[in-house]
C-alpha positions as CSV (number, residue, x, y, z in Angstrom):
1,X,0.0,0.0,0.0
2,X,1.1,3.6,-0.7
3,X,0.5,6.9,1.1
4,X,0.5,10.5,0.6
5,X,2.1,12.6,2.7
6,X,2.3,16.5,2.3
7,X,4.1,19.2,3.7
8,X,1.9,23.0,3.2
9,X,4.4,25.9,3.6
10,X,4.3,29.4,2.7
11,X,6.3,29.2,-0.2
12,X,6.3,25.7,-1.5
13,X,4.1,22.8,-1.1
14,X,6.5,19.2,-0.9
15,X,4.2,16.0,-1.5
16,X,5.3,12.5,-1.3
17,X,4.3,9.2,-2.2
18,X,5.4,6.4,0.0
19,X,5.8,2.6,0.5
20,X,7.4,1.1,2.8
21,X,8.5,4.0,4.4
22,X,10.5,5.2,1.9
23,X,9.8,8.0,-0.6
24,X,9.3,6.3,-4.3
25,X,7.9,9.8,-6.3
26,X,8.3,13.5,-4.8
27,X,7.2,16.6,-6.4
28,X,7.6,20.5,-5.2
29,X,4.8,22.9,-6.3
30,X,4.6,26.7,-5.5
31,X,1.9,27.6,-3.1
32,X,1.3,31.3,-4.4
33,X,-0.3,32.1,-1.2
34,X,-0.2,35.9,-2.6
35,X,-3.4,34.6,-4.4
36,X,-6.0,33.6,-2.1
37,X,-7.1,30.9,-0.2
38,X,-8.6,29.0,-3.7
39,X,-5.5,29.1,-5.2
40,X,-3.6,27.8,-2.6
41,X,-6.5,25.0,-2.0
42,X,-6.1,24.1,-5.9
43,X,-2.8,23.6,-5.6
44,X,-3.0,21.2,-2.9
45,X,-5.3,19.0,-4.7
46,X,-2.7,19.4,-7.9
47,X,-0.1,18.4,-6.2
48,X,-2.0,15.6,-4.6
49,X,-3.7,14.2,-7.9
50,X,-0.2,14.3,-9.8
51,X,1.7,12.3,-7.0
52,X,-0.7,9.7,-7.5
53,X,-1.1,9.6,-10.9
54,X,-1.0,6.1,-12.3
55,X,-1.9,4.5,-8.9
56,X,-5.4,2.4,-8.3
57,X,-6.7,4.8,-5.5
58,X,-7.3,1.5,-3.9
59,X,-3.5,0.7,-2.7
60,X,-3.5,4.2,-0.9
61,X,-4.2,4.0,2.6
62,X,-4.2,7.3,3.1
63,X,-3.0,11.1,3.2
64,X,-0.8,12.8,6.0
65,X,-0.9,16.6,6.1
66,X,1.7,18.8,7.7
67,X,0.4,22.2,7.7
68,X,1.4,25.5,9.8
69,X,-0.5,26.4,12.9
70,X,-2.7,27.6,14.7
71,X,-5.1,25.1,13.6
72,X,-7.8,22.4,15.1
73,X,-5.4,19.7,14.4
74,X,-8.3,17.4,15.3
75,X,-11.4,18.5,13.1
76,X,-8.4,19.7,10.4
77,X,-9.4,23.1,10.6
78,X,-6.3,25.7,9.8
79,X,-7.2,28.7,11.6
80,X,-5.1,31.2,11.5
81,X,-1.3,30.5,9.7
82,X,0.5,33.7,9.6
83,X,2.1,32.9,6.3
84,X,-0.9,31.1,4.4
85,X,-4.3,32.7,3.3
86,X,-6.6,30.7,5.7
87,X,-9.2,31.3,8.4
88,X,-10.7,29.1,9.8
89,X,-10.6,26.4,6.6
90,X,-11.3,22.9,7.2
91,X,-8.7,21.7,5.0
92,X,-8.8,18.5,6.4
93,X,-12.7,17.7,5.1
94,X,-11.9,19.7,1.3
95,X,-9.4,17.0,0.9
96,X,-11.4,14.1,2.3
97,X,-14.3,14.8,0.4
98,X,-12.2,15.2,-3.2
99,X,-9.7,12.2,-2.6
100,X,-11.9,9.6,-0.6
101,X,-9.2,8.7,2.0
102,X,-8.3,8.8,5.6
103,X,-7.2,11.9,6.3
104,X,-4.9,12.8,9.0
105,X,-3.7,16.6,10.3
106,X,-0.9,17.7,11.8
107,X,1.5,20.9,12.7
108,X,4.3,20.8,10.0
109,X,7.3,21.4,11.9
110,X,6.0,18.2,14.1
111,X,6.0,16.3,11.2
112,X,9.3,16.8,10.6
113,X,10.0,16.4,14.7
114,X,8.2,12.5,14.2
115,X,10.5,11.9,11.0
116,X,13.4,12.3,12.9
117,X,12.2,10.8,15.8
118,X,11.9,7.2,13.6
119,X,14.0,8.4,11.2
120,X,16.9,10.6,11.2
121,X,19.2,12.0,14.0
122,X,16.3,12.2,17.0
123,X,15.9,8.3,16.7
124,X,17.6,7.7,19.9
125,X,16.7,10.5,22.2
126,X,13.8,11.0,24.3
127,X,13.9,14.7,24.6
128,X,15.0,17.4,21.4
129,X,13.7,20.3,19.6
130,X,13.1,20.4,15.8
131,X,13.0,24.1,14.3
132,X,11.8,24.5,10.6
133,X,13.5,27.7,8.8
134,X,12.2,28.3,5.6
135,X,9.5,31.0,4.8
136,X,8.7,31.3,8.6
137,X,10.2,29.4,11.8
138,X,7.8,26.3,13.0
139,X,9.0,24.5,16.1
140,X,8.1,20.7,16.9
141,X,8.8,19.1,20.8
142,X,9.6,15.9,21.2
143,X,9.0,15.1,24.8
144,X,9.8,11.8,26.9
145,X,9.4,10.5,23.6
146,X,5.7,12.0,22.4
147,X,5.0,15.1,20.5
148,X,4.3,17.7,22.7
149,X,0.8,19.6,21.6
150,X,-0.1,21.1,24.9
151,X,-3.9,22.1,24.3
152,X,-3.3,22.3,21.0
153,X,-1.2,24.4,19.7
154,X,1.8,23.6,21.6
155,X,5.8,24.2,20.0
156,X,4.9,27.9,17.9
157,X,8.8,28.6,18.7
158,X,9.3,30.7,16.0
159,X,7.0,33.5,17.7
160,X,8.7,34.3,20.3
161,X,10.1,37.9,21.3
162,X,13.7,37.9,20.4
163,X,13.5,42.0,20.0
164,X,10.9,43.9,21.6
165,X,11.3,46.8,18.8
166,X,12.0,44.6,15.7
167,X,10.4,43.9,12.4
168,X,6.1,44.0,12.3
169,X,5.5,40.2,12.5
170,X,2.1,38.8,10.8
171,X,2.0,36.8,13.8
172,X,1.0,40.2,16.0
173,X,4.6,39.6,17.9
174,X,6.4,42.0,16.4
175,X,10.4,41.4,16.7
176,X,9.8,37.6,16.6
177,X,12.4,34.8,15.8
178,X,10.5,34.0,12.4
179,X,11.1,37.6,11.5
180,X,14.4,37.9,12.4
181,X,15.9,34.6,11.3
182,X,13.6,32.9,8.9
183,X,14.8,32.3,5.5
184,X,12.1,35.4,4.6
185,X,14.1,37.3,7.0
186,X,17.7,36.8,5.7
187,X,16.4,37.5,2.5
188,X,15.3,41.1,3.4
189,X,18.7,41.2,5.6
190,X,20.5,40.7,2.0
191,X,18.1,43.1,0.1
192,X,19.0,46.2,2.8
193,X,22.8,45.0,2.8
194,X,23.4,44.1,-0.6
195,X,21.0,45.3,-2.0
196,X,19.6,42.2,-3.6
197,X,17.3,39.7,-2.6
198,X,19.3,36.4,-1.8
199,X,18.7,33.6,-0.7
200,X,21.1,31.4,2.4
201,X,22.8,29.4,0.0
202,X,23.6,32.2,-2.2
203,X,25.0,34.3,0.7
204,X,26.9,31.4,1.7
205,X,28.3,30.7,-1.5
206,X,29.6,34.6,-1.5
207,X,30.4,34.5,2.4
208,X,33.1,31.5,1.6
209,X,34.4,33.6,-1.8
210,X,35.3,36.4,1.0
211,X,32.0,38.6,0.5
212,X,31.9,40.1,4.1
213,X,28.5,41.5,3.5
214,X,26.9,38.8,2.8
215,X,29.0,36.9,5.8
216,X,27.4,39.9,7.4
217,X,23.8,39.4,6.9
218,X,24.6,35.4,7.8
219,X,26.3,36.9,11.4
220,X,22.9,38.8,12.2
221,X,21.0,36.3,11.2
222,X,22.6,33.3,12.8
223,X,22.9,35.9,16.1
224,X,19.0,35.8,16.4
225,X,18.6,32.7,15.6
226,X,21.1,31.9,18.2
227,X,19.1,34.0,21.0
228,X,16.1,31.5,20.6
229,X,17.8,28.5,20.6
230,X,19.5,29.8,23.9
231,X,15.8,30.7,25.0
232,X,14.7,27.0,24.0
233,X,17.9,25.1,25.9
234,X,16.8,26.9,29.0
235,X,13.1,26.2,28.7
236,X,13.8,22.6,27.8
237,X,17.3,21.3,28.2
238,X,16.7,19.2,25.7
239,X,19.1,16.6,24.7
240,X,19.6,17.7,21.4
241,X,18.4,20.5,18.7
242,X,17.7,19.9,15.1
243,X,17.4,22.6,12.2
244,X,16.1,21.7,8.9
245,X,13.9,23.5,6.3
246,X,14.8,25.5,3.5
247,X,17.9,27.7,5.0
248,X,19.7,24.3,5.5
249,X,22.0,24.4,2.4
250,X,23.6,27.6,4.1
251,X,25.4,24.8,5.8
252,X,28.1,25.5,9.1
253,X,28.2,29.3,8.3
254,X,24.7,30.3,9.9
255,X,24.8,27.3,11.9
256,X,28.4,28.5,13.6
257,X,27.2,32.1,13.6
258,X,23.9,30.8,15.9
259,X,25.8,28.3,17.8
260,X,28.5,31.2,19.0
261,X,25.6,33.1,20.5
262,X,23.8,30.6,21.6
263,X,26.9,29.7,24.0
264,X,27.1,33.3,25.3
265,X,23.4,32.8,26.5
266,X,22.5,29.2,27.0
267,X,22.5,27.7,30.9
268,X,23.4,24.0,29.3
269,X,25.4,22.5,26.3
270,X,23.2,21.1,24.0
271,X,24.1,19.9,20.3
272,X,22.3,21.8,17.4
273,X,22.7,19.5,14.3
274,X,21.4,20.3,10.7
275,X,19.0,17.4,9.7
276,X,20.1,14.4,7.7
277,X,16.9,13.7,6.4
278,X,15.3,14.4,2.9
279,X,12.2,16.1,3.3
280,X,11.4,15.0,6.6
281,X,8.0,17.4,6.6
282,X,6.8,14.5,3.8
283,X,8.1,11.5,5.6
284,X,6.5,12.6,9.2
285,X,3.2,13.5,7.6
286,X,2.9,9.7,5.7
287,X,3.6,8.2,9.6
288,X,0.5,10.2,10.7
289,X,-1.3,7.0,8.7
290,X,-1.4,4.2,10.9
291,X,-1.6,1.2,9.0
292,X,1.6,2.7,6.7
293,X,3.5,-0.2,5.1
């Protein structure tokens, strides 16, 4: 049997067709969310119908979603994602009623933190943090072994204050980690310093041919993004932190720059690793299917 498993983010939407735990057909469509809710909602259902193309509906079990909170994980209801067009849409039922299938919600970034809790790096610890870093900053806990969800909503780690007078954040908390570190933010960071929009891997690719303003934009950024993880080893002590998303091929630049400050600031020594994992938003929203195979 195969399943779907799909990662929503503010940029792109990643969608996966599994068997046997292991992705066999992966595809990457924009999500335009600049264009409403309907477009965003066809898209899903595009990207859905062409990674099962040539499949008898009958050996998919189901579909996993990973989507960006706050939502009703529950009832599937997406109620209020800074980055995404949606209030209070019940994604969960559009896509159950078009595709026929179990259906099964959850945040995105906790996806990814159940991925690498069977799969990648977290597969052996009982307590770490997994941060997402792509259009915003989504945060998933794994906590003596179970994803933490609190009454809900539990993990939004990418909303909180890092500096009280910083950027306006769609979130309402304005100076946030997402809009200080996210790979949106770095990319404004390069427009005001460079004056271009680039993305991490492109300022790392300058930063290691001697650029020092584009090693500059990856020292602010990798300093904020530092502060929270400093915030989040005092909260948690976790064992371990793990970074993935779409500012991952910036490699051990960023990652140094945020480690350094992280150490100035941080009560305990915790490891922050890049994950390992391809598309580990995909991989943890197929587990949300029970009877995977």
């Amino acid at each position: 049997m195969y399943i779907v498993g799909l990662d929503l983010g503010g940029t792109n939407i990643g969608v996966g067709l599994l068997k046997n735990n292991k992705i066999v057909k992966f595809l990457k469509l924009p999500t335009h969310a600049n264009q409403g809710k309907g477009v965003v909602i066809n898209q899903i259902i595009k990207a859905i119908e062409l990674i099962i193309s040539g499949i008898d509906k009958k050996n998919i079990s189901g579909i996993g979603l990973g989507v960006p909170g706050p939502c009703d994980y529950k009832k599937g209801v997406l109620i209020n994602p800074p980055n995404l067009p949606f209030r209070n849409v019940n994604l969960k039922n559009i896509i159950k009623k078009r595709f026929k299938k179990k259906v099964i919600m959850e945040n995105d970034a906790g996806c990814a933190a159940l991925a690498e809790k069977r799969f990648g790096v977290g597969k052996n610890k009982k307590n770490f943090i997994l941060l997402t870093l792509g259009t915003g900053i989504g945060g998933g806990l794994i906590i003596n072994n179970e994803l933490y969800h609190g009454l809900g909503n539990g993990g939004e780690l990418g909303h909180i204050s890092i500096k009280s007078d910083g950027p306006k954040s769609k979130c309402g908390n304005d100076g946030c980690l997402e809009v200080l570190a996210s790979g949106t933010a770095i990319v404004k960071r390069a427009k005001k310093i460079l004056g271009k929009e680039l993305k991490a891997r492109e300022l790392a690719q300058l930063a290691r041919k001697g650029n020092k303003k584009a090693r500059r934009v990856l020292e602010e950024s990798g300093k904020y993004l530092g502060i929270g993880l400093a915030n989040f080893v005092n909260i948690f002590n976790p064992e371990l932190i793990i970074l993935s998303g779409g500012v991952w091929d910036s490699g051990d630049i960023l990652l140094n720059f945020a480690k350094k400050e992280m150490k100035k600031r941080a009560l305990f020594n915790t490891e922050v690793v890049w994950s390992k994992l391809k598309e580990p938003g995909v991989l943890g929203a197929a587990s949300l299917i029970k009877n995977a195979s």
